[in-house]
PDB file with one MODEL, atoms N, CA, C and O in Angstrom:
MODEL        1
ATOM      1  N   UNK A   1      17.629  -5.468   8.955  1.00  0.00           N
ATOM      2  CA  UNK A   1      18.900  -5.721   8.323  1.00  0.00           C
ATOM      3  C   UNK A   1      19.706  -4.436   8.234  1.00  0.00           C
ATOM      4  O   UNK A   1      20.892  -4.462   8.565  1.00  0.00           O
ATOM      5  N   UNK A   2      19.165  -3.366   7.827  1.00  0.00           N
ATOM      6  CA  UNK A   2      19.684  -1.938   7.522  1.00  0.00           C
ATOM      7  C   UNK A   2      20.206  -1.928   9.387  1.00  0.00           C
ATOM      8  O   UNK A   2      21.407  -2.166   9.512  1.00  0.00           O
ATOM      9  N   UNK A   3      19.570  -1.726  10.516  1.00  0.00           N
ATOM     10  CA  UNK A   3      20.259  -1.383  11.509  1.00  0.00           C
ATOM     11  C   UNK A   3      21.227  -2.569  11.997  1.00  0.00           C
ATOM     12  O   UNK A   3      21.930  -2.127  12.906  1.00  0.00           O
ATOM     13  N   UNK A   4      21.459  -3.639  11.780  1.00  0.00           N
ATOM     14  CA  UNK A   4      22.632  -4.497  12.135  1.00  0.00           C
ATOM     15  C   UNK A   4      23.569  -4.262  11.189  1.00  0.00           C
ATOM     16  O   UNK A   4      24.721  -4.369  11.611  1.00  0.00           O
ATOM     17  N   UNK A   5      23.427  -3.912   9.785  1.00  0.00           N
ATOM     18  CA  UNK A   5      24.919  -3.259   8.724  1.00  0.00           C
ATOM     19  C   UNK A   5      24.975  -1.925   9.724  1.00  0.00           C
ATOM     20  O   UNK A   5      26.116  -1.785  10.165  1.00  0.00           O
ATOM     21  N   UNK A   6      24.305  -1.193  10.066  1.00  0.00           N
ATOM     22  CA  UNK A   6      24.536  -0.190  10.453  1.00  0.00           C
ATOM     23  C   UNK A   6      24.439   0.966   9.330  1.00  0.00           C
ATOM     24  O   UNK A   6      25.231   1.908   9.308  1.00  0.00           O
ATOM     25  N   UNK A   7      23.332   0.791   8.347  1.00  0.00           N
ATOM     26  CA  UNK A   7      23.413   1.551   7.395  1.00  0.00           C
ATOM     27  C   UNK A   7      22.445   2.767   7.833  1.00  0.00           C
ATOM     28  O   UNK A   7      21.732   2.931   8.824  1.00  0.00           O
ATOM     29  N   UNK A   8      22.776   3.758   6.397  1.00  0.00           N
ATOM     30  CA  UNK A   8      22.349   5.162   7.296  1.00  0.00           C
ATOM     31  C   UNK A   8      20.546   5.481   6.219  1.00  0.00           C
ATOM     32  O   UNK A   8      20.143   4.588   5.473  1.00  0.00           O
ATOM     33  N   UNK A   9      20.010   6.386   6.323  1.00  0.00           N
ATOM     34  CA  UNK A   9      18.549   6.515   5.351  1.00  0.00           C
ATOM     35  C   UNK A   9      19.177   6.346   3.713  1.00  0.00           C
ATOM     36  O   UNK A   9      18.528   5.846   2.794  1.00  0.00           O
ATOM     37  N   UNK A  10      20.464   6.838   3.602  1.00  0.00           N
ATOM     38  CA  UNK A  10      20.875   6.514   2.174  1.00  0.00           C
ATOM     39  C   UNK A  10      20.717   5.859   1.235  1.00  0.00           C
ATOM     40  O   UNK A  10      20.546   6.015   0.026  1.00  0.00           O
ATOM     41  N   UNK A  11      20.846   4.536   2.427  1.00  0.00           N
ATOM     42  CA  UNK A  11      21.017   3.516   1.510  1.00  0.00           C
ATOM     43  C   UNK A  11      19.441   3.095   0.963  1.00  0.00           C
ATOM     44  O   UNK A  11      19.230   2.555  -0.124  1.00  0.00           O
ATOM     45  N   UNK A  12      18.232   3.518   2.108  1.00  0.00           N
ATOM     46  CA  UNK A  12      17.120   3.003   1.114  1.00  0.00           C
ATOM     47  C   UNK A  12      16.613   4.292   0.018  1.00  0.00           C
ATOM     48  O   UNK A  12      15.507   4.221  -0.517  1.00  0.00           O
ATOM     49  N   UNK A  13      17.393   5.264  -0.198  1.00  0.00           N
ATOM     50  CA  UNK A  13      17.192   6.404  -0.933  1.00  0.00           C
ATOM     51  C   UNK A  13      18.008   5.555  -2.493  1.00  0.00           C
ATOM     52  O   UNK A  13      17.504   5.764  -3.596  1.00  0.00           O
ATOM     53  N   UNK A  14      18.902   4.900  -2.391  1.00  0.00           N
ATOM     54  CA  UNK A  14      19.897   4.711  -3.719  1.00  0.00           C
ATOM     55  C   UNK A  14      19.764   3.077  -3.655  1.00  0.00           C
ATOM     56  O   UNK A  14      20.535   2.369  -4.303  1.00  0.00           O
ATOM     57  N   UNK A  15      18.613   2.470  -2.732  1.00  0.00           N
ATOM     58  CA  UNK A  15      17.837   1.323  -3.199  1.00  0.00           C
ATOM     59  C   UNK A  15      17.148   0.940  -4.549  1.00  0.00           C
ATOM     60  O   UNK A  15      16.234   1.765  -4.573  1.00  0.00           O
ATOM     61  N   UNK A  16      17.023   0.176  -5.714  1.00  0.00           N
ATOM     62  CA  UNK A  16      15.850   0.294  -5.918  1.00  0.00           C
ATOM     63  C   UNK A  16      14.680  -0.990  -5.609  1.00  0.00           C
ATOM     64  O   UNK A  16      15.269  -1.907  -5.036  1.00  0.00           O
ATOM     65  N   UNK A  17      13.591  -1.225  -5.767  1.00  0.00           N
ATOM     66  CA  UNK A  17      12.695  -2.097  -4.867  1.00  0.00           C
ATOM     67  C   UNK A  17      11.590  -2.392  -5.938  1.00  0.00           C
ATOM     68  O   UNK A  17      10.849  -1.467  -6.275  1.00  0.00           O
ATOM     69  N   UNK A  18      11.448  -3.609  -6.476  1.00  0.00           N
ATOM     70  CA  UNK A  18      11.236  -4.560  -7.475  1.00  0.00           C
ATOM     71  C   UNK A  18       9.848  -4.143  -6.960  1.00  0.00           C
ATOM     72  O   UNK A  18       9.776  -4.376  -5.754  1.00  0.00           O
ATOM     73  N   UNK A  19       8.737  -3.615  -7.453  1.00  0.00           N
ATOM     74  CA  UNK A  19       7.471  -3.044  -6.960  1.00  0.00           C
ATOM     75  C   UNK A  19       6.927  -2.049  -8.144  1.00  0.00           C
ATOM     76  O   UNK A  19       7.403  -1.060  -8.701  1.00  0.00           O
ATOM     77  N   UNK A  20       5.676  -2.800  -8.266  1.00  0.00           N
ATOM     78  CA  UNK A  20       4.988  -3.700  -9.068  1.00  0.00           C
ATOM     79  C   UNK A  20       5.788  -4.692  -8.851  1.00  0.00           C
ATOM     80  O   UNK A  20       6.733  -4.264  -8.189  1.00  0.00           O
ATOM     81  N   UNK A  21       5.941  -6.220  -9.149  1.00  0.00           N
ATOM     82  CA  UNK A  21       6.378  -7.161  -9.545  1.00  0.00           C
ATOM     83  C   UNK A  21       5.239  -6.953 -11.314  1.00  0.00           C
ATOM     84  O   UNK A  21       4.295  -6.340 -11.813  1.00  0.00           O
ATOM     85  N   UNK A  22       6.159  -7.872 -11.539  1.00  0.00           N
ATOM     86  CA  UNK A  22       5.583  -8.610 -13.240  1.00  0.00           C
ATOM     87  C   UNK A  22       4.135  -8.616 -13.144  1.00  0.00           C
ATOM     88  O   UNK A  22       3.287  -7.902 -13.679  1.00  0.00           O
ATOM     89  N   UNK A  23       4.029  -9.879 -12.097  1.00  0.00           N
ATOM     90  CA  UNK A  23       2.840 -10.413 -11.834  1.00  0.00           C
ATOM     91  C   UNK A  23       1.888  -9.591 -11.415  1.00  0.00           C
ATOM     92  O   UNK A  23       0.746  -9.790 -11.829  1.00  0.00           O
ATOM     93  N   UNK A  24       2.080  -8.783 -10.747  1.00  0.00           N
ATOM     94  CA  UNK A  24       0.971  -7.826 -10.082  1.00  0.00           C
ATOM     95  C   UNK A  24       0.912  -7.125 -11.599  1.00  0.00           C
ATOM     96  O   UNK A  24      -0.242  -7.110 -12.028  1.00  0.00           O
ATOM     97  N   UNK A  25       1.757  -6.625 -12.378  1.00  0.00           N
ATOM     98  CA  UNK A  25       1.397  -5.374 -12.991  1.00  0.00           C
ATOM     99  C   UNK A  25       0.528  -6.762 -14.410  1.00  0.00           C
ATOM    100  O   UNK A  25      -0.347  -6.181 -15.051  1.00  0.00           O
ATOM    101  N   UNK A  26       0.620  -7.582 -14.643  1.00  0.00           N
ATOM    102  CA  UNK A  26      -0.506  -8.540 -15.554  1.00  0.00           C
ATOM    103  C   UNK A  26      -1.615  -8.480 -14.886  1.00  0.00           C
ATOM    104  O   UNK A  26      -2.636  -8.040 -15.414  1.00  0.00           O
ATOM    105  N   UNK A  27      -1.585  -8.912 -13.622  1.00  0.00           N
ATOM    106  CA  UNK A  27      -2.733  -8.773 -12.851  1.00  0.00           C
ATOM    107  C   UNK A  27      -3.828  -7.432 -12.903  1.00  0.00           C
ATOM    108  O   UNK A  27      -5.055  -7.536 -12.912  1.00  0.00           O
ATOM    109  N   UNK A  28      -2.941  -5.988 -12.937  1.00  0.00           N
ATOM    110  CA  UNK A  28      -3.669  -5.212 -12.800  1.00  0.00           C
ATOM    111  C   UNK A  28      -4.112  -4.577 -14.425  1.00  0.00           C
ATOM    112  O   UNK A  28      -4.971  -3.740 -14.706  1.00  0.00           O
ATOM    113  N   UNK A  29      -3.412  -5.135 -15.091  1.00  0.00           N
ATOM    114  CA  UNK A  29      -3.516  -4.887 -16.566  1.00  0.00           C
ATOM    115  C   UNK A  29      -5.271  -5.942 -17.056  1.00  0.00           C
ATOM    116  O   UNK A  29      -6.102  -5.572 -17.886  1.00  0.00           O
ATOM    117  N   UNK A  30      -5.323  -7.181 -16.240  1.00  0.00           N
ATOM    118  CA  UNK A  30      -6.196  -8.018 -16.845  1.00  0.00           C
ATOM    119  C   UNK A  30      -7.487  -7.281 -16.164  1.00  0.00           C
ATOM    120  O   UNK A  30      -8.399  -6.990 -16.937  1.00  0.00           O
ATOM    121  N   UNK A  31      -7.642  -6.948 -14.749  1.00  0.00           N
ATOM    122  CA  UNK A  31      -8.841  -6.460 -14.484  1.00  0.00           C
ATOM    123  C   UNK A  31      -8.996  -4.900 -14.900  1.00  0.00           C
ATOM    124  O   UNK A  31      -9.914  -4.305 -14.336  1.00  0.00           O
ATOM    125  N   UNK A  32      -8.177  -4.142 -15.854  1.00  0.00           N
ATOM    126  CA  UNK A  32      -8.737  -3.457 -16.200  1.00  0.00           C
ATOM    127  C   UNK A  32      -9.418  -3.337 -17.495  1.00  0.00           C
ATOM    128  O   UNK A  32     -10.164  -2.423 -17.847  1.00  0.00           O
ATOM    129  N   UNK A  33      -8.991  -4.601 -18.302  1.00  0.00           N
ATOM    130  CA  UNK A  33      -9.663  -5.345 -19.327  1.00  0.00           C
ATOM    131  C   UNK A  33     -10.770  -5.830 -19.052  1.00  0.00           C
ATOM    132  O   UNK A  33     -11.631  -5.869 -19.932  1.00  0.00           O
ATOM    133  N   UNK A  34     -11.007  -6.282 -17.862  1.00  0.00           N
ATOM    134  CA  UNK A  34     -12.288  -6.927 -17.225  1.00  0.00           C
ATOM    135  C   UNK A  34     -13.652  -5.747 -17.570  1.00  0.00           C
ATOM    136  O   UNK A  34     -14.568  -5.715 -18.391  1.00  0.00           O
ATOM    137  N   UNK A  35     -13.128  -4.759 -16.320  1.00  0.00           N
ATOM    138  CA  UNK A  35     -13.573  -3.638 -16.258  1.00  0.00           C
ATOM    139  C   UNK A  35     -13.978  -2.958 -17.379  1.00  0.00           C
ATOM    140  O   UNK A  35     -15.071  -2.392 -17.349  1.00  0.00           O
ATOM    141  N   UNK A  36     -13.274  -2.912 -18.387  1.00  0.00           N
ATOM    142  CA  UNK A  36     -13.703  -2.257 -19.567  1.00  0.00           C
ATOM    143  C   UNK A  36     -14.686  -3.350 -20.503  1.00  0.00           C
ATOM    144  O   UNK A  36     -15.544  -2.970 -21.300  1.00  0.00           O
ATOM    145  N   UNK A  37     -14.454  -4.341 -20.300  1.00  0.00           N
ATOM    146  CA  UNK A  37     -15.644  -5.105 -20.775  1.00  0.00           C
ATOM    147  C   UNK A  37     -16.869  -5.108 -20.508  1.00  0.00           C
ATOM    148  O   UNK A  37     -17.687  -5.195 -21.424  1.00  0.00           O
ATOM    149  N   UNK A  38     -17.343  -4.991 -18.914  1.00  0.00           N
ATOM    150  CA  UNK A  38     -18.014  -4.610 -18.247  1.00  0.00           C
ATOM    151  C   UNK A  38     -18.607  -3.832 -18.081  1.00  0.00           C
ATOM    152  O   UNK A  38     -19.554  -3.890 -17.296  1.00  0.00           O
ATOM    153  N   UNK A  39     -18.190  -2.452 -18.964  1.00  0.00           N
ATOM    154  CA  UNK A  39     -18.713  -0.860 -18.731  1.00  0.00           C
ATOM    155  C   UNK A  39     -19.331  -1.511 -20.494  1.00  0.00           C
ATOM    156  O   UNK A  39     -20.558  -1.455 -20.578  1.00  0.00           O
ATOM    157  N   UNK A  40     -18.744  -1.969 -21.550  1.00  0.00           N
ATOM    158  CA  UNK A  40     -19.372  -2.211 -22.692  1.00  0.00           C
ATOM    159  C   UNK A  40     -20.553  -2.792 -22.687  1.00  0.00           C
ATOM    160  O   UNK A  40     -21.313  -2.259 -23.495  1.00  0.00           O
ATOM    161  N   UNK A  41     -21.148  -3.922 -21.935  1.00  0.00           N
ATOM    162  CA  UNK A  41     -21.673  -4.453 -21.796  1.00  0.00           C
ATOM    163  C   UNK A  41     -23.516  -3.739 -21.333  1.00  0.00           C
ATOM    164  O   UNK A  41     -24.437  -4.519 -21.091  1.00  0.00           O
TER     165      UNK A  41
ENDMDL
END
């Protein structure tokens, strides 16, 4: 998409890019709850 606008490296510099999502960052929040249960155990 960037080379048919014809855009230049800029534009993915003054991008920003939804990363983590939500979901991933619950996700990585629950297995480290896991994990710490696991080391208690």
């Amino acid at each position: 998409m960037a080379m048919l606008c014809d855009a230049d490296v800029d534009m993915f510099v003054e991008s920003t890019f939804n990363f983590p999502t939500l979901a991933e960052v619950y996700r990585i929040a629950a297995l480290e709850i896991v994990e710490k249960r696991s080391q208690e155990l």
